[in-house]
BABA-302821 format. One line per 4 residues: number of its first residue (from 1); their letters; for each residue x, y, z of N, C-alpha, C. Coordinates in nm, 4 decimals, always signed. Example, Ala and Ser with C-alpha at 12.3 -4.5 7.8 and 13.67 -1.06 7.14 Angstrom:
BEGIN
1) AS) +1.3190,-0.5690,+0.7800,+1.2300,-0.4500,+0.7800,+1.3200,-0.3300,+0.7800 | +1.2850,-0.2250,+0.7080,+1.3670,-0.1060,+0.7140,+1.2900,+0.0030,+0.7870 .
//
This chain:
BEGIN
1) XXXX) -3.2289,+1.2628,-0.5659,-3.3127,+1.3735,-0.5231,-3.4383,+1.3208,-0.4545 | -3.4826,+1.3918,-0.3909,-3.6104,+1.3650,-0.2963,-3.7374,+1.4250,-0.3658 | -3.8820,+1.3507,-0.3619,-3.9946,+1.3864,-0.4295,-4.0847,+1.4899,-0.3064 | -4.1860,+1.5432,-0.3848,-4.2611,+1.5869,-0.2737,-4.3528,+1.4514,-0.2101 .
5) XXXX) -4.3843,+1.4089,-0.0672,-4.4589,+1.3325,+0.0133,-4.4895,+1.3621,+0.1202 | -4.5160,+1.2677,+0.2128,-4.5728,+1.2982,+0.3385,-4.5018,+1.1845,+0.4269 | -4.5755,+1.2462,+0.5191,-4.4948,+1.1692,+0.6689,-4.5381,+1.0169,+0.6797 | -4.7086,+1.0061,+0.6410,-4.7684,+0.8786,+0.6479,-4.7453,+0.8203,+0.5441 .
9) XXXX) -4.6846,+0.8419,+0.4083,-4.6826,+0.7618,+0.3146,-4.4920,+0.6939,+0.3303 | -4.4031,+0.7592,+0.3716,-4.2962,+0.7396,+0.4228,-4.3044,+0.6469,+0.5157 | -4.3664,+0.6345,+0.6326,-4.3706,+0.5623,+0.7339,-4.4728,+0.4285,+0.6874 | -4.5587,+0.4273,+0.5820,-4.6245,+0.3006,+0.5077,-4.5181,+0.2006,+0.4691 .
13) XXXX) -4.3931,+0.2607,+0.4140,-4.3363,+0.2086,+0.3553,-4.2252,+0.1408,+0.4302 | -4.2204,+0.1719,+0.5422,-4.1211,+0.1367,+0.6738,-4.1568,-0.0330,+0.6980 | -4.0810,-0.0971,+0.6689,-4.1040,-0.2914,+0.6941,-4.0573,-0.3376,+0.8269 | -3.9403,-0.3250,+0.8777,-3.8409,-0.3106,+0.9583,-3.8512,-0.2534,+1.1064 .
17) XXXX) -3.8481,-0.3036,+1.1941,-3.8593,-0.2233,+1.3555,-3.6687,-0.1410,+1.3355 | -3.6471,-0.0550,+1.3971,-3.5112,-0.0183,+1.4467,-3.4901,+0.0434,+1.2715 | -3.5279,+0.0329,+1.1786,-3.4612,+0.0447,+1.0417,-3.4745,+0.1925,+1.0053 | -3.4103,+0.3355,+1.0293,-3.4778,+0.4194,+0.9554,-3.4440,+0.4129,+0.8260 .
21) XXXX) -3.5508,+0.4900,+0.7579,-3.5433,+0.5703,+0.6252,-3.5292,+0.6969,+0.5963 | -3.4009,+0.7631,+0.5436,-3.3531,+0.8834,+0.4744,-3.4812,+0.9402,+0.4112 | -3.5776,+1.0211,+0.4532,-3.6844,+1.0449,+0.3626,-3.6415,+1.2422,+0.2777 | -3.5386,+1.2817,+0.3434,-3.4887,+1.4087,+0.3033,-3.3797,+1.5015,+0.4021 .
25) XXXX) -3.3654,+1.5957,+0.3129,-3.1704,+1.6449,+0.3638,-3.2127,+1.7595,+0.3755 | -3.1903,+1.8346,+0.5070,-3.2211,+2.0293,+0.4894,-3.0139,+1.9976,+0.5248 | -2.9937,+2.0624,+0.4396,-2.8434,+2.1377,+0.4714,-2.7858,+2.0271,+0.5028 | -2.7129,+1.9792,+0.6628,-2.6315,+1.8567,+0.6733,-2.7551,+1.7872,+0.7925 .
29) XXXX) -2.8507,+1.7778,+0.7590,-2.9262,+1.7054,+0.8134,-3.0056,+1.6293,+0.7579 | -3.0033,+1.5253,+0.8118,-3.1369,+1.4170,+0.7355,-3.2176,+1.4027,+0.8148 | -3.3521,+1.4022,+0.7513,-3.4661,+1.3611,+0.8094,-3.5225,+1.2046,+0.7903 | -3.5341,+1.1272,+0.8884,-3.5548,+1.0119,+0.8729,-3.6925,+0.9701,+0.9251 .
33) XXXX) -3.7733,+0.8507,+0.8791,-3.8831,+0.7650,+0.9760,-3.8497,+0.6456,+0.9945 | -3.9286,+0.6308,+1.1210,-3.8702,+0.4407,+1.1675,-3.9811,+0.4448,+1.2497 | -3.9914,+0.2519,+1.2178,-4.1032,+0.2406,+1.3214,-4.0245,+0.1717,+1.4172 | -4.0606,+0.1504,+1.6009,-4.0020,+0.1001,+1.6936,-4.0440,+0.0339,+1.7488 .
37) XXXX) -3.9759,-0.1276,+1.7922,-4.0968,-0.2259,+1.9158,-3.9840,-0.2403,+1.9833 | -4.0155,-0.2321,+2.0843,-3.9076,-0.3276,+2.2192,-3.8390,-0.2421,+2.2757 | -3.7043,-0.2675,+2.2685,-3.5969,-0.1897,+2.3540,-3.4808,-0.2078,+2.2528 | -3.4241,-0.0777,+2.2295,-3.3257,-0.0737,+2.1382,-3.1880,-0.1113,+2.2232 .
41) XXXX) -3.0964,-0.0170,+2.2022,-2.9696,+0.0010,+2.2898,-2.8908,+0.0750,+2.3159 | -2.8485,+0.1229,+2.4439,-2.7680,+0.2083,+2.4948,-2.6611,+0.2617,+2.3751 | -2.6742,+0.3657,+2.3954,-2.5842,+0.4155,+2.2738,-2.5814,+0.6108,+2.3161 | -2.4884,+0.6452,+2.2892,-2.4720,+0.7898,+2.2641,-2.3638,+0.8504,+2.1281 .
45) XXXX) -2.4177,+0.9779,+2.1230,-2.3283,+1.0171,+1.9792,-2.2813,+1.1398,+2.0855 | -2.1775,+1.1565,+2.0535,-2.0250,+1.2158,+2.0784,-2.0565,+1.3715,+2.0747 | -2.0995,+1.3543,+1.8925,-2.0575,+1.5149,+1.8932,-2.2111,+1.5723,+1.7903 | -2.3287,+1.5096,+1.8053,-2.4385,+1.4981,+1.7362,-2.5292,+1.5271,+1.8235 .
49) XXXX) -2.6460,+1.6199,+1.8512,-2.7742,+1.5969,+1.8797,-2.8242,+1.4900,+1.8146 | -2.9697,+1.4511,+1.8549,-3.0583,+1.3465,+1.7837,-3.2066,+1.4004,+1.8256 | -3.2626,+1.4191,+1.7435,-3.4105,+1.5067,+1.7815,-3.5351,+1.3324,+1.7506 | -3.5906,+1.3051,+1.8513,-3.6804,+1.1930,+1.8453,-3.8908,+1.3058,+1.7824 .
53) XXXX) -3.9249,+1.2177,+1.7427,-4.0342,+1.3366,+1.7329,-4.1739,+1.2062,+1.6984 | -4.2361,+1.1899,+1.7914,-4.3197,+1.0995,+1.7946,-4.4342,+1.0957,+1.6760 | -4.4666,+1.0859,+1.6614,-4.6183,+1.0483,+1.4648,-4.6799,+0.9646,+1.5558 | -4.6963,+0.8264,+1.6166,-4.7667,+0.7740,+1.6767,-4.7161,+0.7200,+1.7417 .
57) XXXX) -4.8102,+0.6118,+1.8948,-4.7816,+0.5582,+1.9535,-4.6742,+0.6234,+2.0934 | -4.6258,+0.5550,+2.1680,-4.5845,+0.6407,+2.2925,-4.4323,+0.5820,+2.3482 | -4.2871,+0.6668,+2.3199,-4.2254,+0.6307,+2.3359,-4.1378,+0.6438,+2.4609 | -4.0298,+0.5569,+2.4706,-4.0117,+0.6113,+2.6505,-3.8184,+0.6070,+2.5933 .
61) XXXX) -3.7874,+0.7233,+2.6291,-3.6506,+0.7141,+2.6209,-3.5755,+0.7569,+2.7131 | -3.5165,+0.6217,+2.8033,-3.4115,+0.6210,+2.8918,-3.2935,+0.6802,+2.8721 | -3.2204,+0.7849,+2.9627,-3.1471,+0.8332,+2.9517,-3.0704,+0.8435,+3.0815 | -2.9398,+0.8211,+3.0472,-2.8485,+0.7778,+3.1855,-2.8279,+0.9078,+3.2874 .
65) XXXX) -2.8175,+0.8897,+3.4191,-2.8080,+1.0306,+3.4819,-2.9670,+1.1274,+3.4907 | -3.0146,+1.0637,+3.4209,-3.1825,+1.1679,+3.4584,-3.2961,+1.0550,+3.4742 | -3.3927,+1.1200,+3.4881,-3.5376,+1.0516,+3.4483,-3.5536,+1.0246,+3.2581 | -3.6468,+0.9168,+3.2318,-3.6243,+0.9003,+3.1607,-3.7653,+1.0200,+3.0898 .
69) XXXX) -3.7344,+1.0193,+2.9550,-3.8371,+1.1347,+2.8902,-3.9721,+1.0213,+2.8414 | -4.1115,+1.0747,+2.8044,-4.1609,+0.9646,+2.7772,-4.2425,+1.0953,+2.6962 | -4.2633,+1.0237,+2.5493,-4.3113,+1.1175,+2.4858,-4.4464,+1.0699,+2.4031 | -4.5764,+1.1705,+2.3975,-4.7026,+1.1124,+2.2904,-4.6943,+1.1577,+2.1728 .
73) XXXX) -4.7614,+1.1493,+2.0759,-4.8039,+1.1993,+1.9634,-4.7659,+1.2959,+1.9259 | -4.6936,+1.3803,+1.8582,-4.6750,+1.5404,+1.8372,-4.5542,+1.6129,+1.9396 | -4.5352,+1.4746,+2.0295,-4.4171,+1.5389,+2.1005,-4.2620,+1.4834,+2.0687 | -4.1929,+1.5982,+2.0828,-4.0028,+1.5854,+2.0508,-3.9464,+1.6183,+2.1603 .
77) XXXX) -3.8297,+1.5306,+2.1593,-3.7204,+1.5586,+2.2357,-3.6114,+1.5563,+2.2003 | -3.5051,+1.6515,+2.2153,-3.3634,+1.6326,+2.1107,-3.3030,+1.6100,+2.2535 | -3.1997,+1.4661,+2.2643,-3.0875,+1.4061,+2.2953,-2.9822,+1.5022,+2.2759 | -2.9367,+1.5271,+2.3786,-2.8254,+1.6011,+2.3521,-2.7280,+1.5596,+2.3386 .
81) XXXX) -2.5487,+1.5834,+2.2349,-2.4717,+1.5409,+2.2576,-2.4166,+1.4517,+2.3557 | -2.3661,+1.3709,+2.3277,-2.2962,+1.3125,+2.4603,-2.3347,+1.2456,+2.5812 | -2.4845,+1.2265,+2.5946,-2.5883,+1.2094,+2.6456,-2.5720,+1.0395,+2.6544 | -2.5906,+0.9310,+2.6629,-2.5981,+0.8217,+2.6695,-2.7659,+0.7685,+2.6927 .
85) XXXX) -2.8254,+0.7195,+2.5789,-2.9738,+0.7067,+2.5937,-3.0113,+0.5660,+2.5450 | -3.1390,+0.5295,+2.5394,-3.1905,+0.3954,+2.4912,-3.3392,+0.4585,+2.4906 | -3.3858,+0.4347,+2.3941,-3.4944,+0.4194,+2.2969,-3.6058,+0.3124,+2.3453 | -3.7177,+0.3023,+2.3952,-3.7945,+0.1815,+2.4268,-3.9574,+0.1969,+2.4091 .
89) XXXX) -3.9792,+0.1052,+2.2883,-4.1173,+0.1292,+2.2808,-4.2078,-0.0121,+2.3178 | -4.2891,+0.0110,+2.3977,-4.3912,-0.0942,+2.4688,-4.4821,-0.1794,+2.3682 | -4.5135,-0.0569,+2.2591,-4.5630,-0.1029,+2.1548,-4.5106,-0.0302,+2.0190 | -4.5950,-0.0352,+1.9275,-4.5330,+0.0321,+1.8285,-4.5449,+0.1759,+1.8037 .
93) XXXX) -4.4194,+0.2081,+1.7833,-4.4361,+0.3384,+1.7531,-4.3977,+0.4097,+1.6699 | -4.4163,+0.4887,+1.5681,-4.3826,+0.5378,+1.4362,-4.3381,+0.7123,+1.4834 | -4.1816,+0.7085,+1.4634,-4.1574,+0.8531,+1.4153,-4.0660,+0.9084,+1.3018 | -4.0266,+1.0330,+1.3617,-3.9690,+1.1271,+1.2727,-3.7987,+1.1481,+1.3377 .
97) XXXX) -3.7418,+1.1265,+1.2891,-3.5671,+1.1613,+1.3355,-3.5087,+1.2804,+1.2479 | -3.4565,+1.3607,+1.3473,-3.3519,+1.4590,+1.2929,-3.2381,+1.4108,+1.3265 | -3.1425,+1.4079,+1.2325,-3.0074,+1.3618,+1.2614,-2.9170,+1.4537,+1.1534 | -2.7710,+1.4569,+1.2286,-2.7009,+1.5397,+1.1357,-2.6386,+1.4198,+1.0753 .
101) XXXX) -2.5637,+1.4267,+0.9343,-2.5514,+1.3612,+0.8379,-2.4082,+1.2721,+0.9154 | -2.3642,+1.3024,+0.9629,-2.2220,+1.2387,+1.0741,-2.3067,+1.1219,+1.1464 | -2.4051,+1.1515,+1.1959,-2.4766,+1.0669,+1.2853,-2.4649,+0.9165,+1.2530 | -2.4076,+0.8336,+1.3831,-2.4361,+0.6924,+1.3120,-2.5343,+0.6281,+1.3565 .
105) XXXX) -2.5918,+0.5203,+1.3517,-2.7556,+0.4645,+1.3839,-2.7105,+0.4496,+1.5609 | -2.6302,+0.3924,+1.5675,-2.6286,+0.3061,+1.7084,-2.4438,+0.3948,+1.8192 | -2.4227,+0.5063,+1.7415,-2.3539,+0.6100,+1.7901,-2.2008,+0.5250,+1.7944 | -2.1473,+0.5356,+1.9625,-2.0613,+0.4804,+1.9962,-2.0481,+0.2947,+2.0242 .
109) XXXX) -2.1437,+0.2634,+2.0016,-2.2005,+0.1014,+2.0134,-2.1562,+0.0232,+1.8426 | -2.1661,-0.0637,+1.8352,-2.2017,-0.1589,+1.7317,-2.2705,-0.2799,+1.7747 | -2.3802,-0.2522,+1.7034,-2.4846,-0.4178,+1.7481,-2.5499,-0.4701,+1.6582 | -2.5945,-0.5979,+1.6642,-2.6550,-0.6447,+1.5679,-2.7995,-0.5533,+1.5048 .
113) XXXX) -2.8312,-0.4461,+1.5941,-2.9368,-0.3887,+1.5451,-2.8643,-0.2372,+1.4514 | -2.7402,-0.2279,+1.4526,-2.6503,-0.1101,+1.3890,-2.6778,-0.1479,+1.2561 | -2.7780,+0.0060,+1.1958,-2.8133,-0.0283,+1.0373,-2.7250,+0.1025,+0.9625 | -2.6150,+0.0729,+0.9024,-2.5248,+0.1612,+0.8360,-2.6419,+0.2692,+0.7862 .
117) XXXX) -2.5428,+0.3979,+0.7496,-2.6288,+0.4886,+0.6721,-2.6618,+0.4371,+0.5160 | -2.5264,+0.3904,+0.4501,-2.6175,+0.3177,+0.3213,-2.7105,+0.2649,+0.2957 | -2.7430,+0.1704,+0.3947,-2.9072,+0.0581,+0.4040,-3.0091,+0.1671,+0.3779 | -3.0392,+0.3237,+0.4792,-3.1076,+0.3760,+0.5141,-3.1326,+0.5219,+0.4209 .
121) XXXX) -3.0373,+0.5272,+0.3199,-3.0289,+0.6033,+0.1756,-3.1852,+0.5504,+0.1176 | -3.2338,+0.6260,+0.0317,-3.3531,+0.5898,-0.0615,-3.2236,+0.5095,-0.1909 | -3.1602,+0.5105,-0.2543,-3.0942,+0.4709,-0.3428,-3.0366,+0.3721,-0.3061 | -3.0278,+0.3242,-0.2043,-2.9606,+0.1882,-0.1712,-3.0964,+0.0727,-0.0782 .
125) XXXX) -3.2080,+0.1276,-0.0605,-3.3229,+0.0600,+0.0138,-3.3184,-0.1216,-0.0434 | -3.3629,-0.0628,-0.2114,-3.3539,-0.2072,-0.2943,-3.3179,-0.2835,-0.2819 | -3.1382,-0.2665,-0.2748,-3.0378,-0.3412,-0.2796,-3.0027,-0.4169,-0.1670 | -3.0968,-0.3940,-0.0463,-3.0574,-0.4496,+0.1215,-3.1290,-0.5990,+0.0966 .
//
């Protein structure tokens, strides 16, 4: 079960660039935080939105076929299905992820930065 907290004490606890954390479940969705440096990797999910939602710092997410979105503080963008995107932060940047519970970290890809959903459970954090 999940406690009552906050966004900044969740994201304190974040060690890891690329790593989210499961911080809570509405229905078949999890809400996750991660902090981000660099350039992640091309990846899309099939049959999943992915809602990005910035807390700090300024992220730029490339997306194939358009301009890329570049988002500040307080701003979201949900990835749409099927979409093919990459994630790139200049510096660091701390957010908030909506993902439906199907969702995998790195979609149709596998890479050395692909962090299973178990790692990213509160009940399995310890054990990584």
């Amino acid at each position: 079960m999940f406690d009552k907290t906050t966004i900044s004490a969740e994201l304190a606890e974040v060690t890891e660039h690329w790593t989210p954390r499961v911080i809570g479940r509405v229905n078949d969705q999890y809400v996750k935080v991660a902090k981000l440096l660099g350039e992640f990797v091309w990846h899309a999910h099939d049959n999943e939105d992915e809602l990005f939602w910035v807390v700090s710092g300024r992220l730029r997410i490339q997306l194939e076929g358009r301009d890329e979105v570049v988002l500040e503080p307080g701003e979201f963008f949900v990835v749409p299905r099927g979409m093919r995107h990459n994630p790139v932060a200049d510096s660091e940047v701390e957010i908030v992820l909506i993902e439906t519970v199907t969702t995998t970290h790195t979609g149709d890809v596998v890479h050395e930065k692909t962090v299973p959903i178990e790692r990213q459970l509160p009940e399995n954090r310890r054990a990584s």
